[in-house]
C-alpha positions as CSV (number, residue, x, y, z in Angstrom):
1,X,0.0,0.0,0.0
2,X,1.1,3.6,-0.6
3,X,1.3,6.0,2.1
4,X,0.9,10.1,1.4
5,X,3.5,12.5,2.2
6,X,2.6,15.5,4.0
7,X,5.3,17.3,2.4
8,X,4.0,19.1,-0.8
9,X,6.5,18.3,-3.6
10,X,6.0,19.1,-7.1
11,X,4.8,15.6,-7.9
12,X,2.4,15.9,-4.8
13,X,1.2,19.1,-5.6
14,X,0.4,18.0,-9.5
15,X,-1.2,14.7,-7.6
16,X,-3.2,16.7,-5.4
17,X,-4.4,19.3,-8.5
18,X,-5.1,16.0,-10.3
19,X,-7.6,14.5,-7.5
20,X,-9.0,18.3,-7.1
21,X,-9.7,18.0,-10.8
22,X,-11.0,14.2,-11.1
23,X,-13.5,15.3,-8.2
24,X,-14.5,18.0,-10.1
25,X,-15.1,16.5,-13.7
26,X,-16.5,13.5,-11.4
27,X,-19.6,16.0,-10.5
28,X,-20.4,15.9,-14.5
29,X,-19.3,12.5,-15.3
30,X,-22.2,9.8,-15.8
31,X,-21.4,6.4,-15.4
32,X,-23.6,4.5,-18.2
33,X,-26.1,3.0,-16.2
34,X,-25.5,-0.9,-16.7
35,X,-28.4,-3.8,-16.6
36,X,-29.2,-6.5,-14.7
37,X,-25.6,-8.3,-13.0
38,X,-24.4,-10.7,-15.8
39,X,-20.9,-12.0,-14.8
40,X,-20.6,-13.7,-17.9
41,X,-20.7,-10.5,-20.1
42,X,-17.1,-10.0,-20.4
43,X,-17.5,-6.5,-18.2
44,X,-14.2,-6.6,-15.9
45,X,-15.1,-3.6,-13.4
46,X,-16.7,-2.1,-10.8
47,X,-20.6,-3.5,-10.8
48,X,-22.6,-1.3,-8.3
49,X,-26.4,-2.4,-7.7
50,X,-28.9,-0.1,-6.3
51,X,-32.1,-1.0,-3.7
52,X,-34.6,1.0,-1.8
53,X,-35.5,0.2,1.8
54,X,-39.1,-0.5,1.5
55,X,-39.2,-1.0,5.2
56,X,-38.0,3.0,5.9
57,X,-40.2,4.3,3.2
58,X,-42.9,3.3,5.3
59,X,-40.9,5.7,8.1
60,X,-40.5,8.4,6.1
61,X,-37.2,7.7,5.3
62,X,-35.2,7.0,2.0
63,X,-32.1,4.8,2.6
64,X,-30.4,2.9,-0.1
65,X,-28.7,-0.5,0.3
66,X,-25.9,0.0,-2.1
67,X,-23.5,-3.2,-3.3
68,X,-20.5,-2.9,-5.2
69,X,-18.9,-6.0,-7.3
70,X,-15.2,-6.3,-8.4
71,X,-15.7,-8.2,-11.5
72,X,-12.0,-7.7,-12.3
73,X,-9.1,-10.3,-11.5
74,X,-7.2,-8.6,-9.1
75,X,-8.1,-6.5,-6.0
76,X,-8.4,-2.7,-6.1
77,X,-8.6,0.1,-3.6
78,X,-11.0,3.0,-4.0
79,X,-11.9,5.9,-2.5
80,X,-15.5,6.2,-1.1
81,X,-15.5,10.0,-0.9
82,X,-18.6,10.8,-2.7
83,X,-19.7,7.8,-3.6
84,X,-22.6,5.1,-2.4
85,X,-20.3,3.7,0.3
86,X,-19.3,6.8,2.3
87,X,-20.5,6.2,5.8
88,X,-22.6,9.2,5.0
89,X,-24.9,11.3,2.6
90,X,-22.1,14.2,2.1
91,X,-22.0,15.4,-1.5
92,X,-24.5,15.7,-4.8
93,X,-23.2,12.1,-6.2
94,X,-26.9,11.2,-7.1
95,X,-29.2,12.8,-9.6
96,X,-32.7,12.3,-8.2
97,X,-35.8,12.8,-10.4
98,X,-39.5,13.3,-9.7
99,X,-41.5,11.3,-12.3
100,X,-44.7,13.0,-13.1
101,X,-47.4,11.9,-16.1
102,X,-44.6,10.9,-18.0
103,X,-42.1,13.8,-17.5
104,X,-39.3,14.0,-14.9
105,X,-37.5,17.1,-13.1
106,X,-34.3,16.9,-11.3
107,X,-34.5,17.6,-7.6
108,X,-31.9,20.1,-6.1
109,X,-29.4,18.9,-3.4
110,X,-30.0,20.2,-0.4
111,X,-27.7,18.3,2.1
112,X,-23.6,19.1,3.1
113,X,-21.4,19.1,1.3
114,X,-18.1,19.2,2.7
115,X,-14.4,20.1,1.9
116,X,-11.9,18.0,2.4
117,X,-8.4,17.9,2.7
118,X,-6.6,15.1,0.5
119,X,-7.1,11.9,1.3
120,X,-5.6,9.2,3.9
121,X,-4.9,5.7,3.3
122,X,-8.3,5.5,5.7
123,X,-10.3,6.5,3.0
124,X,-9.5,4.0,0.6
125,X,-11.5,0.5,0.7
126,X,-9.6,-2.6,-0.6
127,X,-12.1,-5.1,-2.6
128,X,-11.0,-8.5,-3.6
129,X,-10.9,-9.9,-7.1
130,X,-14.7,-11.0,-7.1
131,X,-15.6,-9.5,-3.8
132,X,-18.8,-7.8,-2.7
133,X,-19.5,-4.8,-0.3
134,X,-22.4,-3.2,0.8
135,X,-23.2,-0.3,2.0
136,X,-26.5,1.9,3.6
137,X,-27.3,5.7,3.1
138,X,-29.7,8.0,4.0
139,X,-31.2,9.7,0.9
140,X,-33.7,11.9,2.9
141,X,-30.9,14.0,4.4
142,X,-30.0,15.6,1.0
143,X,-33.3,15.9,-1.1
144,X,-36.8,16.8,-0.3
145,X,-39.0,14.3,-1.0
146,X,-43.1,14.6,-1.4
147,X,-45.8,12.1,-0.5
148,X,-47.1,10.1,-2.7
149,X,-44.6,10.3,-6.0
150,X,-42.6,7.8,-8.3
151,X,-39.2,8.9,-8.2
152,X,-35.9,7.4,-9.6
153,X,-32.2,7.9,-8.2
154,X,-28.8,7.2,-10.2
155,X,-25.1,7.4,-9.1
156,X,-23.3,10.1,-11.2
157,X,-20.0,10.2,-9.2
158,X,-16.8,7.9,-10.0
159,X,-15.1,5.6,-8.3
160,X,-11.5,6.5,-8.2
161,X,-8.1,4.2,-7.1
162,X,-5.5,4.5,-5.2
163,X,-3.5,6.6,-7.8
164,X,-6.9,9.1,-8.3
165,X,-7.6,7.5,-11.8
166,X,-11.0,6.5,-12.5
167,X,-12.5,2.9,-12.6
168,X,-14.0,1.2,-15.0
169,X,-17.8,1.4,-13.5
170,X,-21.4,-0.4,-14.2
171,X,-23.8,1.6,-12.1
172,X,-27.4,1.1,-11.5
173,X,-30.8,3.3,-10.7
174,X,-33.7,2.9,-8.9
175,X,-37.3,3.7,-9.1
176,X,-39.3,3.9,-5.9
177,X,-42.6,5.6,-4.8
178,X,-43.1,7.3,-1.7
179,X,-46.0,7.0,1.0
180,X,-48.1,8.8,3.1
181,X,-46.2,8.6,5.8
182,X,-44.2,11.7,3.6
183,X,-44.7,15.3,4.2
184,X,-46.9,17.0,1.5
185,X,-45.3,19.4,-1.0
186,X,-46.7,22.4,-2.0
187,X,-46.9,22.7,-6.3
């Protein structure tokens, strides 16, 4: 494993303008959204599936179970900074849309976002070759959600290694409905 320097040297400070830039571009990147898990496809990634709660909908709360794959042959590190498997709801790395008679508008982030200084060997999860982790976040915290409508969520971040390059990434969405138990929202 790698360990980082607190000393800034020129090859730190063009890493460090590197990872401020790859979080950046990450906040407009889209990671095609991938299909069903087929391990047979050939895809040798990142897989990351996608599941509402139905159980805290009923509480008023959205919290996605979120599972990443390595479908690749070796093991990898990655950061979780802004990503599905961050302990917590910290950043805009989901697009959230309200689906309405056939059309759909974005929802705005509403919940922290946070600065950050660069990363620790903490930060970084290590998945085996053909390993699974999951992961549970509370959705509610960063978007306002209405009672009774169909909405669908999407991962838009990236998954980056040890060296700040991107991975190779199949993400997933999710359509849910809200209940009654949510507060009603004025038109």
């Amino acid at each position: 494993m790698k360990s980082f320097s607190l000393a800034l040297t020129k090859t730190s400070s063009t890493r460090l303008r590197s990872l401020a830039l790859a979080i950046f571009l990450a906040s407009f990147c889209v990671i095609p959204v991938g299909c069903a898990n087929s391990a047979g496809d050939g895809f040798s990634g990142f897989e990351i599936e996608l599941e509402i709660d139905q159980g805290a909908l009923a509480d008023a709360e959205v919290v996605l179970n979120a599972r990443i794959t390595n479908r690749s042959n070796s093991a990898i590190e990655f950061l979780t900074w802004n990503t599905p498997f961050e302990a917590g709801l910290l950043g805009g790395h989901f697009k959230v849309y309200s689906l309405e008679e056939g059309a759909q508008s974005e929802l705005e982030y509403v919940g922290l976002m946070v600065k950050r200084s660069p990363p620790q060997p903490k930060d970084f999860r290590r998945l085996e070759a053909g390993g699974s982790l999951n992961n549970k976040q509370n959705v509610t915290k960063g978007y306002n959600f209405c009672r009774s409508k169909r909405y669908k969520l999407e991962f838009v971040g990236s998954i980056l290694n040890f060296e700040w390059e991107p991975l190779d990434t199949r993400a997933a969405m999710v359509t849910f409905e809200t209940g009654p138990s949510f507060p009603e929202c004025k038109s």
